[in-house]
TORSEDO-900046 format. One line per 2 residues: number of its first residue (from 0); their letters; for each residue z, y, x of C-alpha. Coordinates in Angstrom, 1 decimal, decimal comma, m for minus. Layout:
// residues N
NUM = a = Z:Y:X; ...
//
This chain:
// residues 330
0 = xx = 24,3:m0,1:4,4; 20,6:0,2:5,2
2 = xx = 19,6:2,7:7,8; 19,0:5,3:4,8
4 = xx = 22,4:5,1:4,1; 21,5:3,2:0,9
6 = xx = 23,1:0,3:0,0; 20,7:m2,8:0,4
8 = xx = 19,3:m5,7:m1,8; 22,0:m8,3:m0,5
10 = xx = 24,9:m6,1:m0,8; 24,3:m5,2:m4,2
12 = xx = 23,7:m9,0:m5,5; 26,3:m10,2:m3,5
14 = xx = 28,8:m10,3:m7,2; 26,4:m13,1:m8,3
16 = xx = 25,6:m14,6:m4,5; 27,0:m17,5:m5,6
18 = xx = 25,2:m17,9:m8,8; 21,5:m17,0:m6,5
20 = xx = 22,5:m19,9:m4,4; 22,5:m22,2:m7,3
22 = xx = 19,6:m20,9:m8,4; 17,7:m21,5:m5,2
24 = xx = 18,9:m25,5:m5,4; 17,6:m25,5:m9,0
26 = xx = 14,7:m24,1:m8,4; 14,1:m26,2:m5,6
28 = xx = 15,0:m29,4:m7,8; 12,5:m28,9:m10,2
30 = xx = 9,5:m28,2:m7,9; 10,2:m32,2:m6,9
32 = xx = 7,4:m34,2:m7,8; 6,3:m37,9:m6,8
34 = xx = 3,3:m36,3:m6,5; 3,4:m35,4:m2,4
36 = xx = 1,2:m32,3:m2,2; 2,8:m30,9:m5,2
38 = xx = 6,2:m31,3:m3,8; 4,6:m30,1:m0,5
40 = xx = 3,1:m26,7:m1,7; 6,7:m26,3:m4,3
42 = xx = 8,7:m26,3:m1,4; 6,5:m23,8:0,8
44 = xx = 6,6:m21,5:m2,0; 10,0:m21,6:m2,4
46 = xx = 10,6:m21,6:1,4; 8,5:m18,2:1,4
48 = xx = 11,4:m16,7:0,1; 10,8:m13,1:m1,1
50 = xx = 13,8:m10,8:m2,6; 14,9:m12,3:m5,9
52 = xx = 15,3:m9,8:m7,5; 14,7:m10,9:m10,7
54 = xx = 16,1:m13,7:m10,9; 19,6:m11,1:m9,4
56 = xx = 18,6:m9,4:m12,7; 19,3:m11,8:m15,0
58 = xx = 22,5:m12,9:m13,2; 24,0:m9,3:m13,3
60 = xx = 22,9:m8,2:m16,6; 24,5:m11,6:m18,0
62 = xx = 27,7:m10,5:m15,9; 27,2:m6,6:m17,2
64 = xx = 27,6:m8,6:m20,9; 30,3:m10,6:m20,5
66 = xx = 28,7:m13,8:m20,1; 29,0:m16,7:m17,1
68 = xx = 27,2:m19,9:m17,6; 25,0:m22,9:m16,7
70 = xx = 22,3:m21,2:m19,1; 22,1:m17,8:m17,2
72 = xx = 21,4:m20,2:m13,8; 18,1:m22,3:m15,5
74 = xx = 17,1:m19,1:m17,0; 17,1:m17,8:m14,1
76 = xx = 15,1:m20,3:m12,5; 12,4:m19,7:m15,3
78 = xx = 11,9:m16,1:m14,5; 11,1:m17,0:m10,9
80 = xx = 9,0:m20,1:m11,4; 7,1:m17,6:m14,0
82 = xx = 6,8:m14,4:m11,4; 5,9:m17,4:m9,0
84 = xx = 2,6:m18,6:m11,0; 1,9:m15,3:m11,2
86 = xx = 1,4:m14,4:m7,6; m0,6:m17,7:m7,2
88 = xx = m3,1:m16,4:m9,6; m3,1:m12,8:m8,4
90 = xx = m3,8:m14,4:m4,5; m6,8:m16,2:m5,9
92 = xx = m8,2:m13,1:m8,0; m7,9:m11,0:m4,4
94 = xx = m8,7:m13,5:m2,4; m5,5:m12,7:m0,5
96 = xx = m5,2:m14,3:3,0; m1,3:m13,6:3,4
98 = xx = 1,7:m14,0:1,5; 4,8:m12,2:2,8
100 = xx = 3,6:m12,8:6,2; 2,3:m16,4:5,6
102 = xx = m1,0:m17,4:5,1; m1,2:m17,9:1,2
104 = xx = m1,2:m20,6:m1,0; m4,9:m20,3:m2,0
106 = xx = m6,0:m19,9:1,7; m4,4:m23,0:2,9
108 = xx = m5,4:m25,4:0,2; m8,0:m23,4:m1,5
110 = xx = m8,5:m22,2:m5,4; m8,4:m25,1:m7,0
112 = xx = m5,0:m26,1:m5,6; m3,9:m22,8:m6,2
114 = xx = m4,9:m22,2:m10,3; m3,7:m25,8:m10,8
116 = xx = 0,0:m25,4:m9,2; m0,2:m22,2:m10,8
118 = xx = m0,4:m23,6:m14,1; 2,0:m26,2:m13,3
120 = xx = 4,7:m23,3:m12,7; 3,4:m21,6:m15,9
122 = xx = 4,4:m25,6:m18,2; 7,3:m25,9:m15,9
124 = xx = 8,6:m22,8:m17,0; 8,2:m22,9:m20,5
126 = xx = 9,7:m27,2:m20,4; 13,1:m25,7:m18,7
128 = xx = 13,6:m22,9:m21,3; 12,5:m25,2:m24,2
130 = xx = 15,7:m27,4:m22,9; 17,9:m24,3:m24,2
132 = xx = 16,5:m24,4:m27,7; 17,2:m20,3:m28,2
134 = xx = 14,2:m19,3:m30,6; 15,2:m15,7:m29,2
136 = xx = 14,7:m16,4:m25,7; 11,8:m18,5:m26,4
138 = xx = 9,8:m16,1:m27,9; 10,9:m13,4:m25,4
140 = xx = 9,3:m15,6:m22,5; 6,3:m16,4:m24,7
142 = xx = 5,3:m12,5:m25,0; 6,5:m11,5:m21,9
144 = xx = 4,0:m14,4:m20,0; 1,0:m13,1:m22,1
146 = xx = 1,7:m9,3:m21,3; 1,8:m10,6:m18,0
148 = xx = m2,0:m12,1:m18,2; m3,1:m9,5:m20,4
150 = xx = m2,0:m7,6:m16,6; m3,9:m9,9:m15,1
152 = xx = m7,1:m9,4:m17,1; m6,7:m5,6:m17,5
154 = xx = m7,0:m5,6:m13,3; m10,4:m7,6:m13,0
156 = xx = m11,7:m5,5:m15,7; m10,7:m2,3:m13,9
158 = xx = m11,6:m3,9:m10,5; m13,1:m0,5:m7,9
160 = xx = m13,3:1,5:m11,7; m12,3:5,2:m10,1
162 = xx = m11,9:6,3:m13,2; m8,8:5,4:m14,0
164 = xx = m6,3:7,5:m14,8; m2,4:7,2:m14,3
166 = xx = m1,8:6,2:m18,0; m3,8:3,5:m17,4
168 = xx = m2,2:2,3:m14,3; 1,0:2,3:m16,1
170 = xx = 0,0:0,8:m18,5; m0,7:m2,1:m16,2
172 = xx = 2,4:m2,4:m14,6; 4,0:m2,2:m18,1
174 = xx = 2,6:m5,9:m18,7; 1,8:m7,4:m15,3
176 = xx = 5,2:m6,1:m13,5; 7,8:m4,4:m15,8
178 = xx = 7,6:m7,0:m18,5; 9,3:m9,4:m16,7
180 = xx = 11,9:m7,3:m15,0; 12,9:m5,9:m18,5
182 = xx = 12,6:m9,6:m20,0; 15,1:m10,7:m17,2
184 = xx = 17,6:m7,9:m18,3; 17,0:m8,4:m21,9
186 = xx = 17,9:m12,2:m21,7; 21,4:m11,4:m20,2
188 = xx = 22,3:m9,2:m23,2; 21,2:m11,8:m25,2
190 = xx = 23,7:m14,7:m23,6; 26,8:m12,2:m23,5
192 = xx = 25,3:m11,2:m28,0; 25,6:m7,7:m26,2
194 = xx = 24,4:m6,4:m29,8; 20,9:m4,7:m30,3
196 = xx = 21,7:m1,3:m28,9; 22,7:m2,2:m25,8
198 = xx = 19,8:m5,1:m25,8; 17,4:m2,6:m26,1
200 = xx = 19,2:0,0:m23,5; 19,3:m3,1:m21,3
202 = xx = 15,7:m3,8:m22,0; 14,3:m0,3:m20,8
204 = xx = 16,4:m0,1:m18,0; 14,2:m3,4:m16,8
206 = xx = 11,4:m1,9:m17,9; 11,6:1,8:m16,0
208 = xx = 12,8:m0,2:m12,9; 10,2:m2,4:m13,0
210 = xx = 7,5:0,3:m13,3; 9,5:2,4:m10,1
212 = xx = 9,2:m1,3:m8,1; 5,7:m1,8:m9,2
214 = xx = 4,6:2,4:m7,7; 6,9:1,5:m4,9
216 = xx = 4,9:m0,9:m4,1; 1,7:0,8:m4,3
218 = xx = 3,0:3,4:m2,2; 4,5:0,9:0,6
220 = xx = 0,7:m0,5:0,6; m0,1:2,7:2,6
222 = xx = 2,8:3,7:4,1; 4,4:0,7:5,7
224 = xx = 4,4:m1,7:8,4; 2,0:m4,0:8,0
226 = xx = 4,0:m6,9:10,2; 6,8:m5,9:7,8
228 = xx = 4,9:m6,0:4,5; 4,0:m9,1:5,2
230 = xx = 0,1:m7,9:4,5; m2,7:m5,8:6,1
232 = xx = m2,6:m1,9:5,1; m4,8:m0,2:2,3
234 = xx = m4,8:m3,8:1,0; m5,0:m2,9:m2,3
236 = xx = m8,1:m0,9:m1,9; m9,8:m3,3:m0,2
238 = xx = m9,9:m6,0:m3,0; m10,7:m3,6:m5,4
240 = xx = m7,3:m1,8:m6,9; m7,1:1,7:m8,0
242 = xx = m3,3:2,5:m7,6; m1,9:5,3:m8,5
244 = xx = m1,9:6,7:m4,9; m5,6:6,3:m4,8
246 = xx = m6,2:7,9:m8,5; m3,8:10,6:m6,8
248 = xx = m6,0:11,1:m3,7; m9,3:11,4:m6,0
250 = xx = m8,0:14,0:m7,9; m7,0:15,9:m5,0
252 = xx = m10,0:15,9:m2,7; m14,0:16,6:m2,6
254 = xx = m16,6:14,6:m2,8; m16,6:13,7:1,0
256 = xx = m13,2:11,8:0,7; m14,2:10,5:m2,7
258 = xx = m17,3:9,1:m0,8; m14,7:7,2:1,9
260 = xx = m12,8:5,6:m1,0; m15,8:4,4:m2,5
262 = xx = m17,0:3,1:0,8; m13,9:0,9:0,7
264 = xx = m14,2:m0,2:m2,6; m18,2:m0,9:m2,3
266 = xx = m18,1:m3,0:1,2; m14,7:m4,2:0,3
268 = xx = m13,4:m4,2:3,3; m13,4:m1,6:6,2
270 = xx = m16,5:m1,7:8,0; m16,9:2,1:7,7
272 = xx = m13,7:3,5:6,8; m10,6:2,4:8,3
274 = xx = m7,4:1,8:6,4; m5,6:4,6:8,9
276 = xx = m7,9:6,8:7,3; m7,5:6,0:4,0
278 = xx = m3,6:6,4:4,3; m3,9:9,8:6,1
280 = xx = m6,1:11,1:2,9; m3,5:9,8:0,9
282 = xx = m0,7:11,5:2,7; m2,3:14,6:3,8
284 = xx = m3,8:15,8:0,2; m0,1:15,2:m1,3
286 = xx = m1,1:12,2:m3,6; 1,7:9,8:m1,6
288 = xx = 4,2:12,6:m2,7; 3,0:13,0:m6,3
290 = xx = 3,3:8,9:m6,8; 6,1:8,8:m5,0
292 = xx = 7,8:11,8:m7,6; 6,9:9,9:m10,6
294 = xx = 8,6:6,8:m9,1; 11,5:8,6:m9,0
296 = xx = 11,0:10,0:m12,4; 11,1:6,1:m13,2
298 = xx = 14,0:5,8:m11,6; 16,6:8,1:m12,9
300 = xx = 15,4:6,7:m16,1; 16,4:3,3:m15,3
302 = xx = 20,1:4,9:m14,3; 19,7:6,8:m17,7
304 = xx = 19,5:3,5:m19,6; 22,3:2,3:m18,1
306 = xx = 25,1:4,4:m19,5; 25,3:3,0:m23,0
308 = xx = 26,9:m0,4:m21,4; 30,7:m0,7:m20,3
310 = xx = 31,6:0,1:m16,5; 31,9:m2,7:m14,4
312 = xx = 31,3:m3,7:m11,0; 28,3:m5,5:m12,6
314 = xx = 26,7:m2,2:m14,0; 27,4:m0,3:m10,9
316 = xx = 25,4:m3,1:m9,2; 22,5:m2,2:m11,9
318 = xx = 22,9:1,4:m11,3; 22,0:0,6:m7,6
320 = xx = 19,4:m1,2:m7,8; 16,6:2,3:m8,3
322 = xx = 18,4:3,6:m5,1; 17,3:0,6:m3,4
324 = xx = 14,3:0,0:m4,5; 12,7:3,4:m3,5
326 = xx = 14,6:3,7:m0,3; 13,0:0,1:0,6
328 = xx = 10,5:m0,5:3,5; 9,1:m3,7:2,3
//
């Protein structure tokens, strides 16, 4: 148990630990190349860890359905390599230094090396789910990795806009984040032929988690420790994203605190306003407990979905997952 009393990432996955750990060898195989830098940066992205939750996603939802295979492992696989490319390119749009604590791919071989690998996790992706030949699948991972750069694009475009509203941050995390937690999800119904009701049950359960994980997120960008993040707080607002805490805060106060977002935003960086200050706005106008609400809202959702599928020890596991993520630190 965490220290929340909540049960933790690695207790609830721990019905498919086995299946994770094959994961990690195959994903590790396939980022081989005889081409040494590639090999090099493959393995220091897969070395830099981070929870896996996705891939557990997949793995539990094809255990929720009745289904245990060598498919659900490669699949797997896919849906990291393809949440992988995807933080590659979102480092090089921010200009992100760090990467759960390490300096980031983009900052220790620079853009070019960065978009190029990135695109080489986006091929490799699609290659190891064409070896499957399901149509369904295929065209699953085909819409779910343009929502996610339709995300991608939707971000630059609204890059330091404060007028942005919450519909349109959710909207955002609909296609950059949720996408690909409610594709993972979906993909297990579809290797157990769990039928279309509990498909699309399944589906929005991924969806309303991924939205929770995604505000979580935002909110842990203000509120945590930075040494424990793995990244520098008020983050976002410094390369340019209006989160929902933020669009919170700006509703909330006058034109004095709007001034010391903006100040942020404009200088991007914190030359005159420092990220302490910008988290005690946040926290002291109510905005933190207003996203933090709606996460929740997203949340119980998620647990909502869930009741359409069978009991098992694999659903449970799903029904945990909302606990943990909002009661994470990280």
């Amino acid at each position: 148990m965490t220290s929340q009393g909540v049960v933790g990432l690695n207790e609830i996955v721990e019905l498919v630990g086995e299946d994770l750990a094959q994961v990690e060898d195959f994903f590790e195989e396939q980022v081989r190349s005889d081409i040494p830098l590639v090999a090099e940066v493959g393995r220091y992205i897969r070395e830099g860890g981070g929870k896996r939750i996705r891939p557990a996603l997949l793995l539990l939802s094809c255990r929720a359905c009745g289904y245990r295979g060598e498919r659900a492992i490669q699949l797997a696989a896919v849906v990291e390599f393809l949440h992988s490319a995807t933080l590659l390119h979102d480092d090089i749009v921010d200009e992100a230094e760090e990467r759960r604590g390490r300096r980031s791919v983009n900052r220790r071989w620079g853009n070019d090396l960065a978009v190029l690998l990135g695109d080489f996790l986006y091929s490799k992706s699609i290659s190891m789910a064409l070896a499957h030949g399901d149509v369904h699948i295929l065209e699953l991972l085909s819409e779910v990795t343009l929502r996610m750069i339709e995300g991608e694009l939707l971000e630059i475009q609204r890059c330091a806009d404060l007028d942005v509203t919450p519909e349109d941050h959710v909207d955002l995390i609909r296609r950059k984040t949720a996408s690909l937690f409610s594709a993972c999800v979906r993909i297990g119904a579809i290797l157990g032929d769990a039928g279309e009701p509990r498909e699309r049950a399944l589906a929005s359960y991924g969806s309303n988690l991924g939205i929770c994980f995604q505000m979580v997120d935002d909110l842990l960008d203000l509120t945590a420790d930075p040494k424990r993040l793995g990244k520098p707080t008020a983050s976002d607002l410094r390369e340019g994203k209006v989160t929902l805490p933020t669009i919170f805060t700006l509703r909330r106060v006058g034109a004095a605190g709007i001034d010391r977002v903006r100040a942020v935003l404009d200088d991007r960086g914190f030359a005159r306003v420092q990220p302490h200050e910008i988290a005690a706005l946040a926290r002291e106008c109510g905005a933190l407990d207003e996203a933090r609400s709606l996460a929740e809202r997203y949340a119980e959702a998620a647990r909502q979905d869930l009741l359409l599928c069978e009991r098992s020890p694999y659903r449970d596991a799903l029904a945990l997952l909302p606990d943990f993520v909002l009661a994470r630190d990280y």
